[in-house]
N, C-alpha and C positions, 0 to 999 in steps of 0.2 A: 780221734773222736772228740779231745777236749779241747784242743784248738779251734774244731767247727763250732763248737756251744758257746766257745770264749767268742769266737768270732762273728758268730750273729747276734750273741746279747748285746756286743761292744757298738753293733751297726746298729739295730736295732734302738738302743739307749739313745745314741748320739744321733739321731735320723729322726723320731719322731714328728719335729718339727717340718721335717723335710715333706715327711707323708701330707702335714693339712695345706703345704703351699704347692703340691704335687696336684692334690684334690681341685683345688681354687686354680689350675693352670685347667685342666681339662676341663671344668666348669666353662671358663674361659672360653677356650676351644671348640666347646661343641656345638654341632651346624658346621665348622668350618672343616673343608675339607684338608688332608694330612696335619691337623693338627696334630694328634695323637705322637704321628712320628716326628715333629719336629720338638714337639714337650720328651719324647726319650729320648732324640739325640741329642738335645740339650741338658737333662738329664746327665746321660753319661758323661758327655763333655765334663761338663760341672766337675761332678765326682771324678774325674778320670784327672782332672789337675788338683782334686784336691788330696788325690792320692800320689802324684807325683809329686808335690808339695811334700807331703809325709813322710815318704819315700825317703824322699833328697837328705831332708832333714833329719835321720833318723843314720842316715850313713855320715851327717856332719855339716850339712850344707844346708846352709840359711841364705831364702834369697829376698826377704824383708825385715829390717831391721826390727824389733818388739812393737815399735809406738806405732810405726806406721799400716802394721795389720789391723788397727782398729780404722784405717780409710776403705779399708775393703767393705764398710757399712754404706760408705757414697752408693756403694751401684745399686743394692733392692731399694734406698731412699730416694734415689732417681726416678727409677723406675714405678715405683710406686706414685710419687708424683705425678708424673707421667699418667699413670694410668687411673689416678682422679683426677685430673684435668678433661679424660677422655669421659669418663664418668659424670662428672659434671657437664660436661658441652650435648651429652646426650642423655641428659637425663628426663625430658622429655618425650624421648622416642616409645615408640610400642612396646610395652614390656612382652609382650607374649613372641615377640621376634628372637629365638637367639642371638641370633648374632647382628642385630639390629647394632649399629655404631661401637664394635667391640671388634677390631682386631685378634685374630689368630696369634698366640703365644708364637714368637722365633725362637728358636735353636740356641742363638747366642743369649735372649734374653734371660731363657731357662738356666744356662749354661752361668752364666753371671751370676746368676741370685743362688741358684744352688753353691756356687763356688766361698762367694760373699758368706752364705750362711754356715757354711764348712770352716768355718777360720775356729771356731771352739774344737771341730772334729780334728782339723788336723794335730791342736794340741792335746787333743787325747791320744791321739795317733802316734804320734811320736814315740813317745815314752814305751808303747808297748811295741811297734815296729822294730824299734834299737833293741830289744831286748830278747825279742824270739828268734834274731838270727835268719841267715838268707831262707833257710825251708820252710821255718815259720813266716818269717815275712810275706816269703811266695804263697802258704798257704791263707790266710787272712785278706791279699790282694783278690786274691781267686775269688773268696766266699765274699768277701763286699761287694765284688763286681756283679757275681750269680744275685746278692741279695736286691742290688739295683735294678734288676728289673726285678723282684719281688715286688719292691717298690712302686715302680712305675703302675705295676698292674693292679696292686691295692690303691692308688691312686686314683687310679681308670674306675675301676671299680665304684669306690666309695662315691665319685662322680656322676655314676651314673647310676644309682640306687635311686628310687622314685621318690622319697620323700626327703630326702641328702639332695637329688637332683634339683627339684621344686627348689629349695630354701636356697640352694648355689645358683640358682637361674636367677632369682628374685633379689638375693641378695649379695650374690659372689662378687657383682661389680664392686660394692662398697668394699666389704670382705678383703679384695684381694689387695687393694690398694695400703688399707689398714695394716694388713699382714706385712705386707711390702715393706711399710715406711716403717713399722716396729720395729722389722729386723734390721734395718737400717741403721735407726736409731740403740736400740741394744749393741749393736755392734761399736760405733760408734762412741757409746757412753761407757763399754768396756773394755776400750782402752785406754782410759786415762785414769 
């Protein structure tokens, strides 16, 4: 029973960030059809290497050298780019349209920025991974996993609250881009 409180505080802590760019994905999203499942399997995706990462690492096995974890900031500054560029080319368009000149979230896009933003998790991950031993370990993999779709669905959720909804319709384009390049950028700027 302390393992599961250890292990949801631990997700929880190190995720929050994850939950408002989970939010700003389904924003994204809605109108379009199967977004939803392609923001969780990218989701999981995400999470799912950043705990094989952890994982690895934890049994000894490093497969980025220190300096070079702070390039994992390129992919959400990319992509954020990316997605005010989209924002600016239509920012003319009819607001009251969802999904008026907004692309549907991919799977792999999710899967990147979740992963990208995991570079702090995995280094919290480690250290307690190495240290709880295979049962512990297997337990904690377990409740991260279960907690990812907790995730997902306060995600969904928060998205789709009517006056969370309005403000992310109105203004998630900008939002999401902003969110983007930060974590980009923080990532980036802490590694050196």
């Amino acid at each position: 029973m302390i393992l599961l409180a250890q292990a949801a505080g631990l997700f929880a802590v190190t995720n929050l960030d994850d939950l408002v760019v989970l939010a700003l994905f389904f924003a994204q999203g809605a109108g379009h059809r199967h977004a939803a499942r392609s923001i969780a399997i990218g989701q999981y995706l995400g999470f799912a290497a950043i705990l094989g990462v952890a994982v690895a690492a934890a049994f000894g096995a490093t497969f980025l050298p220190e300096p070079a974890v702070a390039y994992l900031g390129l992919l959400p500054l990319a992509l954020g780019i990316r997605a005010a560029v989209q924002a600016w080319r239509h920012r003319h368009d009819d607001p009251d349209s969802p999904t008026t000149g907004r692309a549907a979230p991919r799977a792999l896009e999710v899967a990147a920025v979740t992963f990208a933003n995991g570079g702090d998790n995995i280094g919290v991950y480690v250290p307690v991974l190495a240290t709880a031993g295979p049962a512990g370990m297997s337990g904690y993999v377990l409740v991260f996993l279960v907690l990812v779709a907790l995730w997902i669905a306060a995600g969904r959720y928060f998205a789709t609250r009517p006056l969370v909804a309005r403000a992310l319709s109105r203004w998630g384009h900008v939002l999401l881009p902003v969110v983007l390049i930060g974590i980009g950028v923080l990532i980036l700027a802490g590694g050196r």
